[in-house]
Structures are given as C-alpha cells and as structure tokens.
FIKOL-313651 format. One record per residue: residue number from 1; x negated, y negated, z of N, C-alpha, C in turn. Coordinates in nm, 4 decimals. Layout:
BEGIN
+------+----------+----------+----------+----------+----------+----------+----------+----------+----------+
| resi |      nc1 |      nc2 |      nc3 |     cac1 |     cac2 |     cac3 |      cc1 |      cc2 |      cc3 |
+------+----------+----------+----------+----------+----------+----------+----------+----------+----------+
|  NUM |        X |        Y |        Z |        X |        Y |        Z |        X |        Y |        Z |
...
+------+----------+----------+----------+----------+----------+----------+----------+----------+----------+
***
This chain:
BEGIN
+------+----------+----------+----------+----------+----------+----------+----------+----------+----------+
| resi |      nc1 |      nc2 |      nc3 |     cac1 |     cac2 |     cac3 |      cc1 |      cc2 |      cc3 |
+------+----------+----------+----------+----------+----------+----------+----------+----------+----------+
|    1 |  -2.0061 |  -8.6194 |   4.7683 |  -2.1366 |  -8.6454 |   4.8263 |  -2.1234 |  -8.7169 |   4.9603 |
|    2 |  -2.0274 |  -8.7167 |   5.0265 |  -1.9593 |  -8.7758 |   5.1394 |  -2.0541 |  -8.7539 |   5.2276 |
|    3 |  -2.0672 |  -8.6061 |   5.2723 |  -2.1327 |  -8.5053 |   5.3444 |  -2.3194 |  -8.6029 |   5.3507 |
|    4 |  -2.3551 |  -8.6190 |   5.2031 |  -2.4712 |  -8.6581 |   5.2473 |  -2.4934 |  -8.8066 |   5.2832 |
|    5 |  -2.3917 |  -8.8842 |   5.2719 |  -2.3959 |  -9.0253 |   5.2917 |  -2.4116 |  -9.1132 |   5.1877 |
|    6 |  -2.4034 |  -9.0725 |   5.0458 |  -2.4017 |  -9.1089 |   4.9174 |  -2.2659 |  -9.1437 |   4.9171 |
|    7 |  -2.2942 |  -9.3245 |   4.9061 |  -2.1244 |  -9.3764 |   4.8656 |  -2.1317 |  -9.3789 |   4.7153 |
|    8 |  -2.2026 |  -9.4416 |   4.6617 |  -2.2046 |  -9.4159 |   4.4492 |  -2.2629 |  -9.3399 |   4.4269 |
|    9 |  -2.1958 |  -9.3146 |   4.2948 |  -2.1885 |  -9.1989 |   4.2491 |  -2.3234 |  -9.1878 |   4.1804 |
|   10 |  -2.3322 |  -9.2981 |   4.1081 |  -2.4873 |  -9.2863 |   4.0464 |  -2.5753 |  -9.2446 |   4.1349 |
|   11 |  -2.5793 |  -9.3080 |   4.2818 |  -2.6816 |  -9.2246 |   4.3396 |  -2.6874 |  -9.0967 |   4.3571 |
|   12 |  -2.5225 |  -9.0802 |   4.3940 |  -2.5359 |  -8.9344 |   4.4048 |  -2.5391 |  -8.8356 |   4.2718 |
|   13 |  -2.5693 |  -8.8559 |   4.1556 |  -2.6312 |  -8.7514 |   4.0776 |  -2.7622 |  -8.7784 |   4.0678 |
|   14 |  -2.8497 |  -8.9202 |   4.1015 |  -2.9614 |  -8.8891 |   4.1193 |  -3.0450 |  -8.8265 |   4.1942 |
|   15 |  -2.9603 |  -8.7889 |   4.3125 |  -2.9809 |  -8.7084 |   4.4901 |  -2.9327 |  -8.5292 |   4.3677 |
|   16 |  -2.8723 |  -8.5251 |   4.3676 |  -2.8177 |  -8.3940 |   4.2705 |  -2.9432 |  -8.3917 |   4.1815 |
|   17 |  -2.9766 |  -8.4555 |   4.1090 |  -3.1065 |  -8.4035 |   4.0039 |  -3.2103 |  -8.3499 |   4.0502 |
|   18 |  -3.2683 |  -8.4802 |   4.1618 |  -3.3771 |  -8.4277 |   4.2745 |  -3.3558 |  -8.3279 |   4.3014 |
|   19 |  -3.2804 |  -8.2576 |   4.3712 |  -3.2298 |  -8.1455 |   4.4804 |  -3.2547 |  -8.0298 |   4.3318 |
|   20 |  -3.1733 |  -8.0063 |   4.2115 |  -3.2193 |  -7.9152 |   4.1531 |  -3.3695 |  -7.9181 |   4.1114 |
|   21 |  -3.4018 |  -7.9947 |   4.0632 |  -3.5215 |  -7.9847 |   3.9893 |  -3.6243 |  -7.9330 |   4.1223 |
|   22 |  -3.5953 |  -7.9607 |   4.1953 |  -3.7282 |  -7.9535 |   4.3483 |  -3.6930 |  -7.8103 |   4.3994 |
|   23 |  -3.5476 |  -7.7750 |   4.3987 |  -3.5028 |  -7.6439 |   4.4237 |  -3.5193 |  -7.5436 |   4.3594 |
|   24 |  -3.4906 |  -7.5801 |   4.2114 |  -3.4831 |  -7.4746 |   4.1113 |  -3.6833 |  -7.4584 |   4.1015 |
|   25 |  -3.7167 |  -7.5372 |   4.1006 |  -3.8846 |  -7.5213 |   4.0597 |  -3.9014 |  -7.5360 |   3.9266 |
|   26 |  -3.7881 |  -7.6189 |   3.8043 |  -3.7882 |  -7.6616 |   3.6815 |  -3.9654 |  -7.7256 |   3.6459 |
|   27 |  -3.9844 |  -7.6772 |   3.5064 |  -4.0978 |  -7.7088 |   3.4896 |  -4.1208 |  -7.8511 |   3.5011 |
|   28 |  -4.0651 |  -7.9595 |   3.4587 |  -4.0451 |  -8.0711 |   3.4492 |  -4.0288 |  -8.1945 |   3.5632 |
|   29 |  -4.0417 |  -8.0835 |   3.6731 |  -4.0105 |  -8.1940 |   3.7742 |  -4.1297 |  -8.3008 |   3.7930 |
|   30 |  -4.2565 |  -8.2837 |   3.7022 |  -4.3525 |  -8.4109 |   3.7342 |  -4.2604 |  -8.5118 |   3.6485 |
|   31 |  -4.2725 |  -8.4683 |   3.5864 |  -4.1811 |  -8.5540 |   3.4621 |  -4.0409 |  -8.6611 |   3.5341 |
|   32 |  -3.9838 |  -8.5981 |   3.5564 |  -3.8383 |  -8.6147 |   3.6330 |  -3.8972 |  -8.7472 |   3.7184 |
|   33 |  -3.9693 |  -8.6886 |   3.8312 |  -4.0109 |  -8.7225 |   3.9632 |  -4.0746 |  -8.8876 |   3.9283 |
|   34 |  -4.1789 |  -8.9061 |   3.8323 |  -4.1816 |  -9.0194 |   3.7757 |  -4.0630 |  -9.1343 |   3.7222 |
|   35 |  -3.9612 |  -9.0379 |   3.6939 |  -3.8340 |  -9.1568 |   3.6636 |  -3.7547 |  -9.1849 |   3.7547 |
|   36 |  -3.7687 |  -9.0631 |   3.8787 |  -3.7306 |  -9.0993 |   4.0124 |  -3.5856 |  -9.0239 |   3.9955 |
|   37 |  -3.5623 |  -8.9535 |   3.9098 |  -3.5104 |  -8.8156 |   3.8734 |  -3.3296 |  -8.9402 |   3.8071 |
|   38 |  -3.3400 |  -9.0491 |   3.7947 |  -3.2639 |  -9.1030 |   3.7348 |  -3.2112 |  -9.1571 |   3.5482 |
|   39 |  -3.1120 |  -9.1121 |   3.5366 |  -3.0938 |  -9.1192 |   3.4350 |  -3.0194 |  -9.2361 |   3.3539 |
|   40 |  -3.0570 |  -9.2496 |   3.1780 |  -3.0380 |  -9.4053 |   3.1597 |  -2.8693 |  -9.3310 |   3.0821 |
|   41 |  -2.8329 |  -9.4552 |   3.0856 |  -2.6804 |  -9.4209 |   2.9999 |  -2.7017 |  -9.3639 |   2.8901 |
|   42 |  -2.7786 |  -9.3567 |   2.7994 |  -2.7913 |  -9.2694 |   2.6650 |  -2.8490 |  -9.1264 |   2.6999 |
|   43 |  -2.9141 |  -9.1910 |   2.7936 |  -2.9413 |  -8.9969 |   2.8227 |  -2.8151 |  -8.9136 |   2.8296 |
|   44 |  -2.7110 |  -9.0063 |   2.9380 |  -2.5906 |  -8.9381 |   3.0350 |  -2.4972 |  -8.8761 |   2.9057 |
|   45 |  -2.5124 |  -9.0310 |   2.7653 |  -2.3994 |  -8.9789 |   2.6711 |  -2.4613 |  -8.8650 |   2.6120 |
|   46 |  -2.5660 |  -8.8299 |   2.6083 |  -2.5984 |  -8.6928 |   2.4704 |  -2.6042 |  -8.6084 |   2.4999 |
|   47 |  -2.6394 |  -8.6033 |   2.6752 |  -2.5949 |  -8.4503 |   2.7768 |  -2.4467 |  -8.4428 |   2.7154 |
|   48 |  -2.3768 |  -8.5408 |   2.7143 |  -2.2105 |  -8.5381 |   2.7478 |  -2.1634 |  -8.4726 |   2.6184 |
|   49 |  -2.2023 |  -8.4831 |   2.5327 |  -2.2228 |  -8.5164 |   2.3902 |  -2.2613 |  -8.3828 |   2.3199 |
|   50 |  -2.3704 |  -8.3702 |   2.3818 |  -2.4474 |  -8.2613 |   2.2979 |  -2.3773 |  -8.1402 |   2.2786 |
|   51 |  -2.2805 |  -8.0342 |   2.3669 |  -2.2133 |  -7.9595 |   2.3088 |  -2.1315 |  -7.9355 |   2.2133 |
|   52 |  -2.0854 |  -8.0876 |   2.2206 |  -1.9290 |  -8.1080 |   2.1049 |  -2.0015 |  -8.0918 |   1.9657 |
|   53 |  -2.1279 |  -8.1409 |   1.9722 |  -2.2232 |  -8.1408 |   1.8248 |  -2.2594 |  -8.0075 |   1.7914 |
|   54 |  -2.3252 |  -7.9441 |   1.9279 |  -2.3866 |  -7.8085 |   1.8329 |  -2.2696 |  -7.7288 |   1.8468 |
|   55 |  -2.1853 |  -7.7197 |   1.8951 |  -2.0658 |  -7.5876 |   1.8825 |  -1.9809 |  -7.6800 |   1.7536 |
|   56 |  -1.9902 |  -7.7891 |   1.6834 |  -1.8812 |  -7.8561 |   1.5783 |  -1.7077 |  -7.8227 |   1.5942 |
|   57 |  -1.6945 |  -7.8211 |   1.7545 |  -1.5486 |  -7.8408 |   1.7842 |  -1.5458 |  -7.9422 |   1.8736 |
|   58 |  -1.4474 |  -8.0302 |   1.8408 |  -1.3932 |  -8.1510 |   1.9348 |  -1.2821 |  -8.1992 |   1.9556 |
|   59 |  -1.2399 |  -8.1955 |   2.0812 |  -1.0588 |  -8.1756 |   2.1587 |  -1.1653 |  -8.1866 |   2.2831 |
|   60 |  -0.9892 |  -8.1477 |   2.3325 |  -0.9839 |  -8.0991 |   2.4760 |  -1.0497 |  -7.9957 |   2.5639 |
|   61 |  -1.0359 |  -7.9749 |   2.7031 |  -1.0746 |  -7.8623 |   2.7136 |  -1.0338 |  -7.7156 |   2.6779 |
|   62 |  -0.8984 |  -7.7273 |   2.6636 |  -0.8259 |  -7.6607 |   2.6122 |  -0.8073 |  -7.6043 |   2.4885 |
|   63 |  -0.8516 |  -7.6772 |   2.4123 |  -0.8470 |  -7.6767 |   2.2483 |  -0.9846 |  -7.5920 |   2.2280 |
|   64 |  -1.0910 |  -7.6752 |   2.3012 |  -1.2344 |  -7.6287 |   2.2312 |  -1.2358 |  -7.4649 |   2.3075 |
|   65 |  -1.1864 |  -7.4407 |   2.4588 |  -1.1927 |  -7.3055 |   2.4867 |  -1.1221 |  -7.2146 |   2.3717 |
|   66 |  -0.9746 |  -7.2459 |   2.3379 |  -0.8947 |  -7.1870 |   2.2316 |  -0.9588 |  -7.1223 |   2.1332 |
|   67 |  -1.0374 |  -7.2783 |   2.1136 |  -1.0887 |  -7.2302 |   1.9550 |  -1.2529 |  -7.1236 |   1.9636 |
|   68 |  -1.3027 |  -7.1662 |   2.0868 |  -1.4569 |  -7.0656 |   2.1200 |  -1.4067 |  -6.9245 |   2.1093 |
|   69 |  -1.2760 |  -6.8771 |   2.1686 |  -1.2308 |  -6.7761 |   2.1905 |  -1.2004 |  -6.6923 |   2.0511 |
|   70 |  -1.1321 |  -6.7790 |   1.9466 |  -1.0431 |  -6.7144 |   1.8483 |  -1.1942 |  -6.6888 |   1.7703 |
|   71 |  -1.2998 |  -6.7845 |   1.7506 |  -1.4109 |  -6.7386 |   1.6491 |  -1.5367 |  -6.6496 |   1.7293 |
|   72 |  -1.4706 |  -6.5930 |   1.8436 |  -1.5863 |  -6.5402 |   1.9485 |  -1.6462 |  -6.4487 |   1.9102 |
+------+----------+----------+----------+----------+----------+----------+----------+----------+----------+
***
C-alpha cells in the first residue's frame, strides 16, 4: 500500500474494504460505510477462520489443497 501512502497495515485494509465495497457496488456498503468500512479483531478471526470450519480440513496450505483435491 506504499503506492497509496498507507504506512499500517490496518489502515490499509480499511482503504482496501472501502475501495471494494464502493467499486464492486456490494449491497452492503451503507452498512460498511457506517463502521467506516473497519474491522474489529473477531470479525478478522472468523473471516480467517471460517473456511477451515466449513470445508472440516485443517493444515497447511499444502495439506488442505492436497486433501480438497483427493476428495474433489
């Protein structure tokens, strides 16, 4: 995020959220736009999170591609 003058990082995924949600035309951007398109640490973990739960594989990247592949 050099380019835009974003030295932290937190800001810069909150500059990244803005930019999609306003770009993409996501339904939600009133929503968003009220929190100022920033996110709290529990949000960040269950984004992070949430795949390892609904696919019920957890490793690496390596492991979980392996294994998406062999039950594909």
């Amino acid at each position: 995020m050099k380019e835009f003058g974003v030295k932290d990082k937190r800001d810069g995924l909150t500059y990244y959220r803005e930019f999609v949600y306003k770009k993409g035309g996501i339904d939600s951007i009133d929503k968003e736009g009220k929190k100022e398109f920033e996110l709290k640490e529990i949000d960040r973990f269950r984004y992070r999170t949430r795949y390892f739960t609904d696919s019920g594989i957890i490793g690496s990247k390596e492991f979980v591609s392996g294994m998406y592949k062999q039950f594909k």
